[in-house]
Each structure stands twice: as C-alpha cells, then as structure tokens.
PASEBA-1860 file (N, C-alpha, C; in nm, 3 decimals):
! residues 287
1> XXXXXXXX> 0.085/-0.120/0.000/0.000/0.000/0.000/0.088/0.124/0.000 ~ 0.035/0.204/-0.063/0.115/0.320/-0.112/0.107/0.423/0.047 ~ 0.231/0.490/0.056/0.243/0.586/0.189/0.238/0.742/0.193 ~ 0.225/0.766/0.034/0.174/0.949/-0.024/0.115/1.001/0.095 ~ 0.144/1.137/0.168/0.060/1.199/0.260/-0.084/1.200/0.208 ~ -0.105/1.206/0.076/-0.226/1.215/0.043/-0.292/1.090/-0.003 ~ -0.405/1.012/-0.017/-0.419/0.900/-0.118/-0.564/0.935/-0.103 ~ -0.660/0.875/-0.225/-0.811/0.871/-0.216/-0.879/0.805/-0.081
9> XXXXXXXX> -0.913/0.926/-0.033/-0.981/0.903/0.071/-0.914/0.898/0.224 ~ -0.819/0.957/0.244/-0.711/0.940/0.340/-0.644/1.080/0.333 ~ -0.585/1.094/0.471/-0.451/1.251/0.459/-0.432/1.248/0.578 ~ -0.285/1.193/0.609/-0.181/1.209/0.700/-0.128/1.330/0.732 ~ -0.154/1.486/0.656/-0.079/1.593/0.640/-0.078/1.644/0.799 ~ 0.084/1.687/0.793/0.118/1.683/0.926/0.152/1.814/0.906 ~ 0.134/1.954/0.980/0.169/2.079/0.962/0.317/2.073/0.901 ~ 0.426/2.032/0.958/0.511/2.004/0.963/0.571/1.943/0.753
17> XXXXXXXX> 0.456/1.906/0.678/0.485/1.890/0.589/0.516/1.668/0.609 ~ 0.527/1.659/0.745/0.571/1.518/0.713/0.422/1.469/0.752 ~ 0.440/1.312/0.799/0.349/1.206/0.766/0.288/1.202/0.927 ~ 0.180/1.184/0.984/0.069/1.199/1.082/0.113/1.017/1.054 ~ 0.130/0.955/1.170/0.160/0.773/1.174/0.038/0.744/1.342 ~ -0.011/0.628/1.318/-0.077/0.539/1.438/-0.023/0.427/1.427 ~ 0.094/0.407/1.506/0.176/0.312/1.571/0.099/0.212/1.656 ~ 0.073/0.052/1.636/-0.028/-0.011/1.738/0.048/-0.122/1.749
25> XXXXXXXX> 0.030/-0.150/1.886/0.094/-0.314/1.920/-0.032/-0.420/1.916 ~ 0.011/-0.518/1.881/-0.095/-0.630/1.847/-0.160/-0.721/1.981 ~ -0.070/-0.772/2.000/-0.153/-0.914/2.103/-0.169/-0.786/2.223 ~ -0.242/-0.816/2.267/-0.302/-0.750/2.439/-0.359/-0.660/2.442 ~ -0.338/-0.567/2.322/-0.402/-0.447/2.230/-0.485/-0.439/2.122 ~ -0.489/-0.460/2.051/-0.567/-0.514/1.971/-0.686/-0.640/1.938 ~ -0.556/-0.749/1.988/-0.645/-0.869/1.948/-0.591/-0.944/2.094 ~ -0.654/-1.028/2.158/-0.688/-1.149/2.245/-0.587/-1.192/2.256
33> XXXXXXXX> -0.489/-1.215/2.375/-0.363/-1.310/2.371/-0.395/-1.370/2.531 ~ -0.385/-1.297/2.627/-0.373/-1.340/2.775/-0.459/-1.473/2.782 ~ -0.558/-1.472/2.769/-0.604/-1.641/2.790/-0.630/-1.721/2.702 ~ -0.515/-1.729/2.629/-0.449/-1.865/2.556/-0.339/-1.879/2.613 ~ -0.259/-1.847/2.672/-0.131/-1.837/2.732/-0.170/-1.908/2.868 ~ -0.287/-1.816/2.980/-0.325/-1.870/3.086/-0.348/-2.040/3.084 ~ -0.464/-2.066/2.992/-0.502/-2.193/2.890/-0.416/-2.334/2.931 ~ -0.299/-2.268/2.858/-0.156/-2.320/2.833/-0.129/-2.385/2.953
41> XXXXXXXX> -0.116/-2.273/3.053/-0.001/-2.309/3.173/-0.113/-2.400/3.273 ~ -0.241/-2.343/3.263/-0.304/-2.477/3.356/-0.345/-2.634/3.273 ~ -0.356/-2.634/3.115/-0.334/-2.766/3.109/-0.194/-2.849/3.150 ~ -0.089/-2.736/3.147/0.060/-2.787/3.210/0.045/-2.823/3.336 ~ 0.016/-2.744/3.442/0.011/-2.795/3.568/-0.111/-2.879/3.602 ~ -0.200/-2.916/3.521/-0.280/-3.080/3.526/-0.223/-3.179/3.487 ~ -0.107/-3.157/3.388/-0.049/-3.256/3.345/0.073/-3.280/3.448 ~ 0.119/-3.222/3.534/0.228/-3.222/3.602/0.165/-3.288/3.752
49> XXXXXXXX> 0.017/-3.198/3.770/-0.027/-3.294/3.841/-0.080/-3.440/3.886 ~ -0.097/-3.450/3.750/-0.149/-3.602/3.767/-0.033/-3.713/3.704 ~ 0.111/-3.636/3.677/0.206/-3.736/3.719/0.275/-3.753/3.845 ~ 0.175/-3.685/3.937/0.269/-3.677/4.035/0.354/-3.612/4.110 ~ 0.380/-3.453/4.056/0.475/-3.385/4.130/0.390/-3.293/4.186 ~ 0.483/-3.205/4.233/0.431/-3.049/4.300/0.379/-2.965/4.204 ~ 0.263/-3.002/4.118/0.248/-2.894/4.004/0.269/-2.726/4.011 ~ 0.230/-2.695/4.143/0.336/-2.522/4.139/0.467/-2.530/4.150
57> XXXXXXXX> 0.543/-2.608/4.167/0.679/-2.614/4.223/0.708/-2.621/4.042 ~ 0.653/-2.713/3.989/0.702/-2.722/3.851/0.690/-2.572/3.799 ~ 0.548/-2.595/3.818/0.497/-2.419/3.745/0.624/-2.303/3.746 ~ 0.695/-2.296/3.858/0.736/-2.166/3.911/0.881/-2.227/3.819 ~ 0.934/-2.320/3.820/1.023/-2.368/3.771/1.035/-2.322/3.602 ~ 0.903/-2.382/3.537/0.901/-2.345/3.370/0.855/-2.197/3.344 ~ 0.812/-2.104/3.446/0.777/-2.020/3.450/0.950/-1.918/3.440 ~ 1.062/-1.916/3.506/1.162/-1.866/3.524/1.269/-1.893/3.435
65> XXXXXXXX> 1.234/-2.052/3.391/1.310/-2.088/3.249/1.232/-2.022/3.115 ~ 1.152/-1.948/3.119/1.069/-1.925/3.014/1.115/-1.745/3.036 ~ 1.151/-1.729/3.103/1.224/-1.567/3.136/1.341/-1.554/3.081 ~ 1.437/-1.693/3.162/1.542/-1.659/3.085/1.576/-1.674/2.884 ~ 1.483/-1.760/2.871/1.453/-1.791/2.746/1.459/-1.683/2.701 ~ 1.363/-1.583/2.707/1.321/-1.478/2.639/1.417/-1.345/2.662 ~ 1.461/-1.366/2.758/1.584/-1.276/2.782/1.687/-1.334/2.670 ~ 1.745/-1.451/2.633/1.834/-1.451/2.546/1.794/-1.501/2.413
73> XXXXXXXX> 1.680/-1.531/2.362/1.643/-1.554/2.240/1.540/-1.503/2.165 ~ 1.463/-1.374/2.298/1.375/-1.311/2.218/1.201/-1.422/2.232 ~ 1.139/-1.377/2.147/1.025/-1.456/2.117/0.995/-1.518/2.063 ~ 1.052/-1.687/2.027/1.001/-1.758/1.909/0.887/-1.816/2.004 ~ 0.816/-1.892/1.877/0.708/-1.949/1.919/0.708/-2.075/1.998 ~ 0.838/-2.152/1.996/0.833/-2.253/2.067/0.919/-2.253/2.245 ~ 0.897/-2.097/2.276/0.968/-2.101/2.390/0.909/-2.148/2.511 ~ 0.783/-2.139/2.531/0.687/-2.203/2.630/0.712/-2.337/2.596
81> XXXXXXXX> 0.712/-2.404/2.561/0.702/-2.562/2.490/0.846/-2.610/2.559 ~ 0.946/-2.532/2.499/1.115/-2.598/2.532/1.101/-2.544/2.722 ~ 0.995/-2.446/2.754/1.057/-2.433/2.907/0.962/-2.536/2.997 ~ 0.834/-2.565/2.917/0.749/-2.713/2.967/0.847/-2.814/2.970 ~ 0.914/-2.848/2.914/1.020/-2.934/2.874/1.119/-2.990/2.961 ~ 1.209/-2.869/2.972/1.285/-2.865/3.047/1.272/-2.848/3.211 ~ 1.148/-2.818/3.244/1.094/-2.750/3.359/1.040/-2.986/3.399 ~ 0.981/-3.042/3.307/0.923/-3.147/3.360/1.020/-3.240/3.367
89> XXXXXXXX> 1.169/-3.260/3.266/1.267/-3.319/3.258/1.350/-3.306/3.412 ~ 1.301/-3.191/3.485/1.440/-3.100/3.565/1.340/-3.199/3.674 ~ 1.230/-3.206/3.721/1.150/-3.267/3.816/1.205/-3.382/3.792 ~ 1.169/-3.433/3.685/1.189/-3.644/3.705/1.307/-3.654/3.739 ~ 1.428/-3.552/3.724/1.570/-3.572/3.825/1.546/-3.577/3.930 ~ 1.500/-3.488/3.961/1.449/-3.420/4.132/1.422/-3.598/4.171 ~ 1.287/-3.642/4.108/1.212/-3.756/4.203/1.300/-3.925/4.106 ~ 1.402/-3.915/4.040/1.462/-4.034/4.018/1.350/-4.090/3.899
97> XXXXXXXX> 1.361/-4.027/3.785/1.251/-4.089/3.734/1.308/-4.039/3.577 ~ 1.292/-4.177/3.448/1.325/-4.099/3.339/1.190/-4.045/3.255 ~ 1.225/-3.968/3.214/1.113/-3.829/3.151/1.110/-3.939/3.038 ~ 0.970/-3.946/2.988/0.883/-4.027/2.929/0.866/-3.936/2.730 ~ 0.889/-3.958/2.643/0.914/-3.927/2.515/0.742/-3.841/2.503 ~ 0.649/-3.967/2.519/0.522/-3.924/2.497/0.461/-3.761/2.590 ~ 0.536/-3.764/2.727/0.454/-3.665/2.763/0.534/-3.530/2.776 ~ 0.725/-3.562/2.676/0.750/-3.468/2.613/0.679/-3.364/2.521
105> XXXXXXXX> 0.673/-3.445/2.431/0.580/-3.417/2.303/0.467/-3.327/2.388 ~ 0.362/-3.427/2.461/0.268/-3.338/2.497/0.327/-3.215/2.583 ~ 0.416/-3.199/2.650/0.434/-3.048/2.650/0.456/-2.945/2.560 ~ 0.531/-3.029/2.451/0.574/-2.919/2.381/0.416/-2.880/2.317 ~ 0.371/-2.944/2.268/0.239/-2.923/2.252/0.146/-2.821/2.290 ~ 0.103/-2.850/2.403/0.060/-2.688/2.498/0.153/-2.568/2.476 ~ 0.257/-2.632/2.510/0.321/-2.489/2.475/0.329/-2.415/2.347 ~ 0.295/-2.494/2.258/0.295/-2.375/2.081/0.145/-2.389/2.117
113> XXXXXXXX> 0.058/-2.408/2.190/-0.116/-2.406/2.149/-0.190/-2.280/2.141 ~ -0.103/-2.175/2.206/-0.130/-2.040/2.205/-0.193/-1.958/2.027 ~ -0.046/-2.041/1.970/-0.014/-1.997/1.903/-0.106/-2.049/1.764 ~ -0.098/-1.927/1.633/-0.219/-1.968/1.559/-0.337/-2.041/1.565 ~ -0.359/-1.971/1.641/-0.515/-1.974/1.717/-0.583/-1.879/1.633 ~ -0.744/-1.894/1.610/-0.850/-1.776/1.571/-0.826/-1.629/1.630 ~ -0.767/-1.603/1.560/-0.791/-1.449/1.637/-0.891/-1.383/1.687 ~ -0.909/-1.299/1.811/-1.039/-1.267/1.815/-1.001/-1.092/1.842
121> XXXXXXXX> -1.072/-0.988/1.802/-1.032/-0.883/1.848/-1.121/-0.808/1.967 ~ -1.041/-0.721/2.042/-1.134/-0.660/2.153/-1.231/-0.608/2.106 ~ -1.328/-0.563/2.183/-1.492/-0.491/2.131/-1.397/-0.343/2.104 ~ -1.478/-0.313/2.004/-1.467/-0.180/1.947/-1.315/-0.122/1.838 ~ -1.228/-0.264/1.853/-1.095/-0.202/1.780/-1.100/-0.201/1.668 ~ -1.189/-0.293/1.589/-1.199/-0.289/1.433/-1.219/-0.150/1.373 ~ -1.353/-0.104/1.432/-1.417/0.019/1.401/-1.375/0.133/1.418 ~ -1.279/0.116/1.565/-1.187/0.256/1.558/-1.063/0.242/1.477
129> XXXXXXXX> -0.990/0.140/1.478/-0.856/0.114/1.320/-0.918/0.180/1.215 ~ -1.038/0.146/1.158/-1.014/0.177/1.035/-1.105/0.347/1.002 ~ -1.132/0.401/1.144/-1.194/0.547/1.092/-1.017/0.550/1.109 ~ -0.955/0.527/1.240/-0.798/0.614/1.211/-0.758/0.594/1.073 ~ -0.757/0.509/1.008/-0.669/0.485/0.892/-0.709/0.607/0.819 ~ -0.814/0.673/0.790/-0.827/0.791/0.725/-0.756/0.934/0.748 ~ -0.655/0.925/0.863/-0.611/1.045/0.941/-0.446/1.015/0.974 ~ -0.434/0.887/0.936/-0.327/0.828/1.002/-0.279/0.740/0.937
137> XXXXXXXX> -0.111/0.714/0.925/-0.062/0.624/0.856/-0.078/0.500/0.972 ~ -0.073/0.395/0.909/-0.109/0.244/1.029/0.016/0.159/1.029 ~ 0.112/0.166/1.146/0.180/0.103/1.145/0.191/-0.003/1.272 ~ 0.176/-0.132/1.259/0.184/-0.212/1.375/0.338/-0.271/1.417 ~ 0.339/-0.230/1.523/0.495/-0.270/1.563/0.420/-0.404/1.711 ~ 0.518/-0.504/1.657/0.455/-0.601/1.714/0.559/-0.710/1.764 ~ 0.568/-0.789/1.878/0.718/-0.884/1.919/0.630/-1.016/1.896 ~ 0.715/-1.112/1.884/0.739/-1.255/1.863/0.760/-1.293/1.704
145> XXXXXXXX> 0.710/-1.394/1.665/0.744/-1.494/1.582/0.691/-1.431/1.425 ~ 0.794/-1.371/1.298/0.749/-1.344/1.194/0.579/-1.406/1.141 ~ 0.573/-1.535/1.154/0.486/-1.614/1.113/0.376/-1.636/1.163 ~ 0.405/-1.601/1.280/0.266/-1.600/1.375/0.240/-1.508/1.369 ~ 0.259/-1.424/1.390/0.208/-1.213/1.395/0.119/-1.225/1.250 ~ 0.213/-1.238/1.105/0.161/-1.246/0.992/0.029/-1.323/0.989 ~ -0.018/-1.491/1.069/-0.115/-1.538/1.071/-0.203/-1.468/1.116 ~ -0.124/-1.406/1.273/-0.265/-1.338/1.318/-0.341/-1.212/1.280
153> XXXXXXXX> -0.247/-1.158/1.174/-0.310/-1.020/1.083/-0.374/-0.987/1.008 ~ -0.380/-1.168/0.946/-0.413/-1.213/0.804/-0.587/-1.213/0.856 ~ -0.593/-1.340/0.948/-0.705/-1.395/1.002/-0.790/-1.345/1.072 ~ -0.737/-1.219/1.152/-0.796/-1.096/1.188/-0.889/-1.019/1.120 ~ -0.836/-1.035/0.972/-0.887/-0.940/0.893/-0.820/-0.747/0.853 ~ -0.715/-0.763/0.912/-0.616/-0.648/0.951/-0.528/-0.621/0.847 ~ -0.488/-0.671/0.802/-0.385/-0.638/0.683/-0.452/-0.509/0.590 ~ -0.577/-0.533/0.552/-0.581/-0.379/0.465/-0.592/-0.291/0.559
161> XXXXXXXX> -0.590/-0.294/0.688/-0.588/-0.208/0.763/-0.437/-0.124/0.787 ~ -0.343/-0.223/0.764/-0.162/-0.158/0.809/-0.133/-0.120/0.723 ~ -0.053/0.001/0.684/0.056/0.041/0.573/0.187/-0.023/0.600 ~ 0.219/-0.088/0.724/0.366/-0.153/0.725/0.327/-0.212/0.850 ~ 0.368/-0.320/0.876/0.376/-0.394/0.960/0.573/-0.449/1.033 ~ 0.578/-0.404/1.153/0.703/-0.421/1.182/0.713/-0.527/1.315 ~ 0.789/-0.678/1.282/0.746/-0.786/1.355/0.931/-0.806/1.469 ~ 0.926/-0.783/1.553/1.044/-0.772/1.624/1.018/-0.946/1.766
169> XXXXXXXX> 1.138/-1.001/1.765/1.186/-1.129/1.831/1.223/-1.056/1.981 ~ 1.261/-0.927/1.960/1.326/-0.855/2.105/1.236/-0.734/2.163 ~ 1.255/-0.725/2.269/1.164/-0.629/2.325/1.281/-0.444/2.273 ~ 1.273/-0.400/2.177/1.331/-0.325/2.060/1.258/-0.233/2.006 ~ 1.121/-0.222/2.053/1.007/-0.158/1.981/1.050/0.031/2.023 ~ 1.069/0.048/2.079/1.160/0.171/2.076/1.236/0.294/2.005 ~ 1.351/0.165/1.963/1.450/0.202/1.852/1.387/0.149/1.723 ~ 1.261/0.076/1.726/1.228/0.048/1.588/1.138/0.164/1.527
177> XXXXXXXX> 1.081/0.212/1.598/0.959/0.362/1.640/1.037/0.478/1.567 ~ 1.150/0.463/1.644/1.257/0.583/1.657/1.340/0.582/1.440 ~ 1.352/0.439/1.440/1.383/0.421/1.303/1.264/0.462/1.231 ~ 1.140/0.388/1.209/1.038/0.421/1.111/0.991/0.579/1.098 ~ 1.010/0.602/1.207/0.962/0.775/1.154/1.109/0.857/1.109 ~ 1.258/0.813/1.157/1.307/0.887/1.083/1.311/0.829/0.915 ~ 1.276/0.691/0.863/1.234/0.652/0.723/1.158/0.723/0.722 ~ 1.035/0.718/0.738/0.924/0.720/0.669/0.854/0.886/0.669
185> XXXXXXXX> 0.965/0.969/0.715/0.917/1.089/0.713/0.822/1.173/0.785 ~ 0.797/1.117/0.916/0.695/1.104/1.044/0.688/1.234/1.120 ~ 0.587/1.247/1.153/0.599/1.367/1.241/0.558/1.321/1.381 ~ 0.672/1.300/1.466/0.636/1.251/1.605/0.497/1.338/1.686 ~ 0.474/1.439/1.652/0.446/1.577/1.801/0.263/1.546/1.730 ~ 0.305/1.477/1.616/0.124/1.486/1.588/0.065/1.309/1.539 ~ 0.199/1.216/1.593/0.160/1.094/1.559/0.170/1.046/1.743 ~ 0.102/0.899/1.734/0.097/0.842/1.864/0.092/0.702/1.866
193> XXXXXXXX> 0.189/0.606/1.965/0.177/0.486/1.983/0.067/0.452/2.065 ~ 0.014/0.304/2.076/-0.093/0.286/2.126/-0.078/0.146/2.150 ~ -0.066/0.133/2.300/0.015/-0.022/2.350/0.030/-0.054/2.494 ~ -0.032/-0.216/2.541/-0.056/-0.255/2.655/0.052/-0.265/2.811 ~ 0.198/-0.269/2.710/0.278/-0.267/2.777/0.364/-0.114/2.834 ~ 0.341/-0.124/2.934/0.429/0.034/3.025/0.559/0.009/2.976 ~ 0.640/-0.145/3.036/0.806/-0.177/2.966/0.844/-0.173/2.850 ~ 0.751/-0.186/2.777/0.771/-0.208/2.600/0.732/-0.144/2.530
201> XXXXXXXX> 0.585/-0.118/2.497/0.508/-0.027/2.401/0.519/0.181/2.494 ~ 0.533/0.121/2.615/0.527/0.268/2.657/0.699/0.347/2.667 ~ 0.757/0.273/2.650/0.925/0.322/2.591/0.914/0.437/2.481 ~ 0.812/0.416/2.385/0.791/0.471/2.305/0.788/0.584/2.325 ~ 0.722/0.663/2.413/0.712/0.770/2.475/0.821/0.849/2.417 ~ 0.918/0.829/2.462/1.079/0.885/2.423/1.043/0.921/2.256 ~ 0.999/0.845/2.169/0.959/0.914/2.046/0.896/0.967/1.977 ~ 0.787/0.948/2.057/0.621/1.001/2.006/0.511/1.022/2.142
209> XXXXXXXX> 0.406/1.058/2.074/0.289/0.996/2.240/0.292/0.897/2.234 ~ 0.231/0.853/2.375/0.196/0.705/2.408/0.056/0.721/2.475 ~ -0.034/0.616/2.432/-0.161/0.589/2.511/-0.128/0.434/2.550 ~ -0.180/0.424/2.695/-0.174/0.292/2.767/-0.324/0.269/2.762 ~ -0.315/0.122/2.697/-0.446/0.082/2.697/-0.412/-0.094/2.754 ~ -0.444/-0.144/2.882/-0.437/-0.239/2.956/-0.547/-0.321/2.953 ~ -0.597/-0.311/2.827/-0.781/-0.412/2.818/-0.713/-0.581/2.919 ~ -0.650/-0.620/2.903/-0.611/-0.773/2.960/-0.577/-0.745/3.125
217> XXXXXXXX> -0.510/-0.641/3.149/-0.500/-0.599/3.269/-0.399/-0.706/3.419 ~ -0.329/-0.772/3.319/-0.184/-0.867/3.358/-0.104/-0.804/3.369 ~ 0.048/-0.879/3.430/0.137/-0.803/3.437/0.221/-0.729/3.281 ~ 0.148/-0.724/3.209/0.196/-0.612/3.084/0.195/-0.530/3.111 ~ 0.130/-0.440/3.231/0.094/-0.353/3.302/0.267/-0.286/3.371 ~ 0.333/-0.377/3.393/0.444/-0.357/3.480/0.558/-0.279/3.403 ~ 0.615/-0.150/3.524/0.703/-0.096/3.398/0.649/0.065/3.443 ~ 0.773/0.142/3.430/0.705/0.276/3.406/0.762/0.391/3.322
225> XXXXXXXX> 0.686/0.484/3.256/0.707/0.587/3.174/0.807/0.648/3.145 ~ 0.873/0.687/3.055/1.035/0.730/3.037/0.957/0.922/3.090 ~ 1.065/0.955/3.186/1.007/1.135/3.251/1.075/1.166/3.143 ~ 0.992/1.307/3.134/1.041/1.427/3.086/1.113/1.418/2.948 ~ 0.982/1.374/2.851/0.967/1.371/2.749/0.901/1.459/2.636 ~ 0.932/1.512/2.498/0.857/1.640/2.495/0.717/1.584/2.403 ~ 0.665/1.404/2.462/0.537/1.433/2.396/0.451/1.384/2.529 ~ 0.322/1.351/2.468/0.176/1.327/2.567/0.205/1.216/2.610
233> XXXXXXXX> 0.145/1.120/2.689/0.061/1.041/2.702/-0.043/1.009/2.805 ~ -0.152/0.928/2.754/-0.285/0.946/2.778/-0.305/0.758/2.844 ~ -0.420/0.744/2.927/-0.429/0.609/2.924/-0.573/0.603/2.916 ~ -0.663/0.491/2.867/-0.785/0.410/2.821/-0.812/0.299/2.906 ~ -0.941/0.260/2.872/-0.981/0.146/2.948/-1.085/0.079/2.847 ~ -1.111/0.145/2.696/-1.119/0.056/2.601/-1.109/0.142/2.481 ~ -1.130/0.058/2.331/-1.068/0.101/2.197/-1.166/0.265/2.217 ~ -1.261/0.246/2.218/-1.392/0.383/2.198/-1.344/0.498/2.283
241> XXXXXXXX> -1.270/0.474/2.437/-1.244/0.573/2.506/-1.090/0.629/2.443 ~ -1.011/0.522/2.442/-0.885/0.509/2.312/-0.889/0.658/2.230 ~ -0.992/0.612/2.166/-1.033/0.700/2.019/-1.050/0.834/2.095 ~ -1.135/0.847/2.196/-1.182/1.011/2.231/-1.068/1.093/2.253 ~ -0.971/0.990/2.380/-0.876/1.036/2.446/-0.757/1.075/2.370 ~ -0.719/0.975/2.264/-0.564/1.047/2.182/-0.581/1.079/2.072 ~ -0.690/0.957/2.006/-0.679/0.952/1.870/-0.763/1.110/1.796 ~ -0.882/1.113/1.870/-0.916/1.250/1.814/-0.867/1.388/1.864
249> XXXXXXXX> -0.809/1.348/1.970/-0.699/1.465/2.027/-0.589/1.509/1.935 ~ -0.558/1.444/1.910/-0.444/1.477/1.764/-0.482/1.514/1.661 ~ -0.625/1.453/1.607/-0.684/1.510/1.496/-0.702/1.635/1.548 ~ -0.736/1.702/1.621/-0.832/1.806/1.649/-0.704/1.923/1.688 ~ -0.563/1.887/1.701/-0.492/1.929/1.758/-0.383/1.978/1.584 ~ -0.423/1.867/1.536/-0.337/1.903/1.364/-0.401/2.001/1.300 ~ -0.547/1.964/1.306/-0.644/2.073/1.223/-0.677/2.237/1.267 ~ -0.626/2.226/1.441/-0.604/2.372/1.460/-0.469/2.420/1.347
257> XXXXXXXX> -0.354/2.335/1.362/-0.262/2.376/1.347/-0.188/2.409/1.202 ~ -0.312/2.315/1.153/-0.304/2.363/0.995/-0.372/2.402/0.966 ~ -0.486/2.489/1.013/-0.534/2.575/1.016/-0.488/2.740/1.018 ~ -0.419/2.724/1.124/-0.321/2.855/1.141/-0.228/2.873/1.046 ~ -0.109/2.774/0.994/-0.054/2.773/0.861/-0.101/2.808/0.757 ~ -0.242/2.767/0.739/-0.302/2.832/0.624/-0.309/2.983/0.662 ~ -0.351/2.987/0.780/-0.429/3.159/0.783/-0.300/3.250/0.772 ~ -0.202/3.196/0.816/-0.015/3.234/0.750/0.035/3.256/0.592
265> XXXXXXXX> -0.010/3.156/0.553/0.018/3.123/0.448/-0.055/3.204/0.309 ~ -0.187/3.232/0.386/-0.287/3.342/0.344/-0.251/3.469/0.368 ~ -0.232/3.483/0.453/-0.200/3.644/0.493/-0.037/3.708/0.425 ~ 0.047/3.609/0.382/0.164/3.595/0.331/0.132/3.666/0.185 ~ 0.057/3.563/0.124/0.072/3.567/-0.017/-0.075/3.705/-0.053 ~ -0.090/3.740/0.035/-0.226/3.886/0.014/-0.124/3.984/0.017 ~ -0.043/4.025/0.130/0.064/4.089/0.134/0.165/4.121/0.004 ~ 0.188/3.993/-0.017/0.264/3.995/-0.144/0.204/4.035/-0.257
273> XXXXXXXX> 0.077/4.025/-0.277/-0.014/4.071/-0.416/-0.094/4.199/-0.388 ~ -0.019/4.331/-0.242/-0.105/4.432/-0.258/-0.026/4.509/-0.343 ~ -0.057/4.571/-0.428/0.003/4.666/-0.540/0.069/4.785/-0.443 ~ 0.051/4.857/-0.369/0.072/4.950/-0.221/0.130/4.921/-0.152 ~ 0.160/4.788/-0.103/0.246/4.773/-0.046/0.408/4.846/-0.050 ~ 0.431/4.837/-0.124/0.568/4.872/-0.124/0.571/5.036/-0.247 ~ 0.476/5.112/-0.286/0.480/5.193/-0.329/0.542/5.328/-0.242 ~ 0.562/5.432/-0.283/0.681/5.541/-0.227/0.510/5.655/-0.233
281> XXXXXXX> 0.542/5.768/-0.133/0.422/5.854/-0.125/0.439/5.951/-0.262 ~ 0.366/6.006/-0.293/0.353/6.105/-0.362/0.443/6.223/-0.320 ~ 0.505/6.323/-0.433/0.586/6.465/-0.362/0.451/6.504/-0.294 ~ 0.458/6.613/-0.183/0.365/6.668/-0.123/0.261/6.592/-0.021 ~ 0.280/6.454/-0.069/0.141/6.443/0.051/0.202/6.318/0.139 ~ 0.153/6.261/0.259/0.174/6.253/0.380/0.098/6.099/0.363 ~ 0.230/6.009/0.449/0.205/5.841/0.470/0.127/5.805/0.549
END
C-alpha cells in the first residue's frame, strides 16, 4: 500500500509537511492473547499434576526458564514448549525418574497451542482502526514470531488495515519507532503509539505519544514511563475511550494547526499581491 501523505480518501498531512503515523501493538491491544497463554499453563500444571509432582513447584520452575529464554532468544514461538520441557525433565531428576518421550511431546504441545489460534479482536478495535486509517498512517509494531504475527493479521482481517507492519523477536520496539519515523518521514508531536505494555510499548514515549491501553489488565501492566519527554501520554480502558482520548486529540490538535498555517500562508501571499504595499508617497502628501 502506497504511503503518499495524500491517497483517495485518506490525509496524513502533518503541519510540519511530514506524515501523521498510528503506531499499534498487536496481542493485548488489539487482538486477544492473555487467555491462551493462561489456557496453556493450567493444562501444564494438570499434566504435572497427575504425574505426580508439586504442580506449582514445577509451574514456578518453567515459569523462570521461560524468562530466561526470552531474555536470550527473544520470542520464538516454541519457547513455552522448550521451558514445559525442560521445567518437567528438571522434576523427574528431582524424584529419580526418566522423563517419558510421549509426555515430552505433549508439553511441547501446549506450549505452541497459544499460538495460531482464531484471532479474536477486543470490542470496538476494528471500528476505531479503520476510521484512524483515514487520518493516520497504520503502522503495527509487534514482538514474537514473523509467522505467527503475519497469521494473526491475516485472520484478523487487519492487513488492509496496516501500511507496514514491523514484527520484532526482542523487546526493541523503541528504537524500531525511533527508526520508522526517521524513514518514513513522520511527524512525532502529531503521531501516537498505542500499547498494553508500560516496559515495551510505553518506551515509546521517548519518540512520540503514548496511550496505555491495559484491556487484559496482567502483568503487561508492569514498567514505568520514560520522565520528561517532549510528547503526551494518555491512558484508556477501552478502543472507543482510546479514540476520544488520543486519537481524536491529535486530529483536532493538527487541524487547529493547519489551520493557522493556512491563515499564514494566506496572509503571506495577500501581502505579497497588494500593489501599495511597497509603493513610495507622492511629492507633497503625507504616509
């Protein structure tokens, strides 16, 4: 899709001459993630329970290997799965017992089950995405697995909704923010991110606004605001309040402002076309 400030039916025009962008993070924001994940970890600890161990003791175990995971490899899709794994392997040491092939497998199992799943989106985000798309370039900056993000954008129904989609393995969304608007010709002071996480999506801050929108209301929540930054941010408690609070705040905040440019821009070029202006008085008579 083409990124012209202007296109049929659309205008990004940013006083500034650059591009008006709506930056959105996907899972927790947009679309449904927290309970497929939850899902996950209690068919794990039924399965841990009914072989027998301390199913929280395991829990807390694949729970901390699944941290460090993600601390050094980022987000693939099979990291819950390898820390089920390793988390039920690390027990049958504990109790003298060899870890069984079959109920390998079934961990790893649960653990990708999250994943390419039906997407479902929160009430009201469809309808507010796509009035923004008329005001706003759509860019989703989003972490984990190329292939999964892409499934879930597809199946969503979202793709004619993004002008670029940016899929990151590391929690990076930041410096990726910070890159796309110096590409893409962005005007931070009249564009805004819009994202569940305070640690991750609200970093952003540092480059643009940020609205916190916590619809799942987990620890994505955790994390706080970069101070003394020279843009907004605003927080929501769903897509509709979302919309009142930033999204038409900016509209309403560009259209003063190119408003006034014009009335500049007007008053400029009248000036320049009064014939009197710059004429000399007559001998004898008085300026």
């Amino acid at each position: 899709m083409g990124t012209n400030i202007s296109t049929p039916g659309r205008n990004f025009l940013a006083p500034s001459g650059k591009k008006c962008a709506l930056f959105l993070d996907l899972d927790g924001t947009i679309l449904e993630c927290e309970k497929y994940f939850r899902s996950a970890w209690k068919r794990f600890e039924l399965l841990m329970s009914l072989l027998g161990f301390d199913a929280k003791v395991v829990c807390q175990d694949a729970q901390a290997l699944k941290v460090q995971y993600h601390a050094k490899h980022g987000y693939p899709p099979e990291s819950l799965g390898k820390a089920f794994i390793k988390a039920y392997c690390r027990a049958c040491r504990t109790a003298n017992m060899t870890p069984r092939w079959d109920i390998i497998e079934n961990c790893r199992d649960i653990g990708h089950s999250p994943h390419f799943r039906e997407p479902e989106l929160f009430p009201e985000a469809a309808p507010v995405l796509n009035r923004a798309r008329y005001n706003f370039l759509m860019v989703a900056v989003t972490c984990g697995d190329r292939d999964v993000q892409y499934y879930k954008i597809k199946k969503a129904g979202l793709r004619s909704v993004f002008d670029h989609v940016i899929v990151t393995q590391h929690s990076i969304k930041s410096e990726l923010v910070a890159a796309a608007i110096a590409d893409m010709n962005i005007d931070p002071k009249y564009s805004l991110f819009i994202g569940d996480s305070l640690g991750s999506d609200g970093q952003c801050l540092k480059n643009t606004n940020f609205l916190h929108l916590p619809l799942e209301g987990s620890a994505v929540g955790k994390g706080e605001l970069p101070k003394f930054t020279a843009f907004s941010s605003y927080k929501a408690s769903s897509w509709r309040e979302a919309e009142e609070m930033g999204i038409n705040r900016l509209i309403r905040q560009r259209q003063v402002a190119l408003e006034l440019e014009a009335a500049k821009l007007d008053k400029l070029v009248k000036a320049q076309s009064d014939p009197l202006r710059d004429s000399q008085p007559l001998p004898g008579s008085y300026k």
